[in-house]
C-alpha positions in Angstrom: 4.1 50.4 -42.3 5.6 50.1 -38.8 4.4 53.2 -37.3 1.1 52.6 -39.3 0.5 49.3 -37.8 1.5 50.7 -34.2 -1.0 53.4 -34.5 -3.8 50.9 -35.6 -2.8 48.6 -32.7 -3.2 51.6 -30.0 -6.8 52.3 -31.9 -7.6 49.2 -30.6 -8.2 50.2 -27.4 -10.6 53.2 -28.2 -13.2 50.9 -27.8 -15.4 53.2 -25.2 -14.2 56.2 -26.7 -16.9 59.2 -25.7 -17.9 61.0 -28.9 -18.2 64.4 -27.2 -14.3 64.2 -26.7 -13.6 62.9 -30.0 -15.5 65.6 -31.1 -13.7 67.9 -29.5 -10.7 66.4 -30.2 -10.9 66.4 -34.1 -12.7 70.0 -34.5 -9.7 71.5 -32.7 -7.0 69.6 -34.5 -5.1 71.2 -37.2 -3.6 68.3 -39.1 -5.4 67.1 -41.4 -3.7 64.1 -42.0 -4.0 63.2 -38.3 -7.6 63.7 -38.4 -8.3 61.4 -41.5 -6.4 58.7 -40.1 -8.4 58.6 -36.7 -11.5 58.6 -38.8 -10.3 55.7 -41.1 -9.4 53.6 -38.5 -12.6 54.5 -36.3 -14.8 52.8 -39.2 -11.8 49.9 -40.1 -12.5 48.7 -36.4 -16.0 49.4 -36.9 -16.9 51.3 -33.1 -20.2 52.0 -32.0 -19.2 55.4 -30.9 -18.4 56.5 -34.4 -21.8 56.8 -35.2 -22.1 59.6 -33.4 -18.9 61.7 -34.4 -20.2 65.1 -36.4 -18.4 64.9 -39.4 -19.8 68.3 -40.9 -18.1 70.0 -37.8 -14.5 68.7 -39.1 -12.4 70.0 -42.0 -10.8 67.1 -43.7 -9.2 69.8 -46.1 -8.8 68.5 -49.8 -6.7 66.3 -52.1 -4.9 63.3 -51.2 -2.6 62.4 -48.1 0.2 60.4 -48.1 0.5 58.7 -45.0 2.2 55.0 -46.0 4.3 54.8 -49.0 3.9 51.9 -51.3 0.1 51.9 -49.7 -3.6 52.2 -51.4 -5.7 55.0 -51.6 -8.6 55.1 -49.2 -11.1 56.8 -51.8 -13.4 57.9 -48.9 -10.6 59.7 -46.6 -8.2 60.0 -49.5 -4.9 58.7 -47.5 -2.7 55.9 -48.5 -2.6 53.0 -46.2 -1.5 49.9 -46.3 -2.9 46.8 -48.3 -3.8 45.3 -45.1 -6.3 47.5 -44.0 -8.3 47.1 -46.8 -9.6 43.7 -46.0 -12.3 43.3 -42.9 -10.5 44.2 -39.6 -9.7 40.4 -37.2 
């Protein structure tokens, strides 16, 4: 949960984060792990800008993901992450 918790501290600062480039971004991205996480920690810290991300344009592929062992499964992006992300974000 280390590296989990790094990567959720760096999302922090995505605050003014421009949509067209995070569209961008996530259509030309080919992990689909990567791209699940972004999106499930865009809506944990709740940005204004994720509104406007086009989620039809972006395979998610299918199944589950197992990105933090030990975690729980985020039914909406079906990753594992850990219990602490689960509650409302600070």
């Amino acid at each position: 949960p280390a590296s989990f918790s790094f990567a959720a501290e760096l999302f922090e600062g995505l605050t003014t984060a421009r949509p067209s480039v995070v569209n961008a971004l996530l259509g030309s991205c080919v992990h689909n792990k990567a791209k699940r996480l972004f999106l499930f920690l865009a809506n944990h810290y709740a940005y204004p800008w994720t509104k406007r991300i086009d989620l039809d344009a972006i395979d998610l592929g299918r199944g589950k993901r197992l990105v933090t062992r030990g975690g729980r499964l985020d039914k909406h992006y079906q990753i594992t992450v850990p219990d602490a992300f689960h509650a409302k974000p600070k």
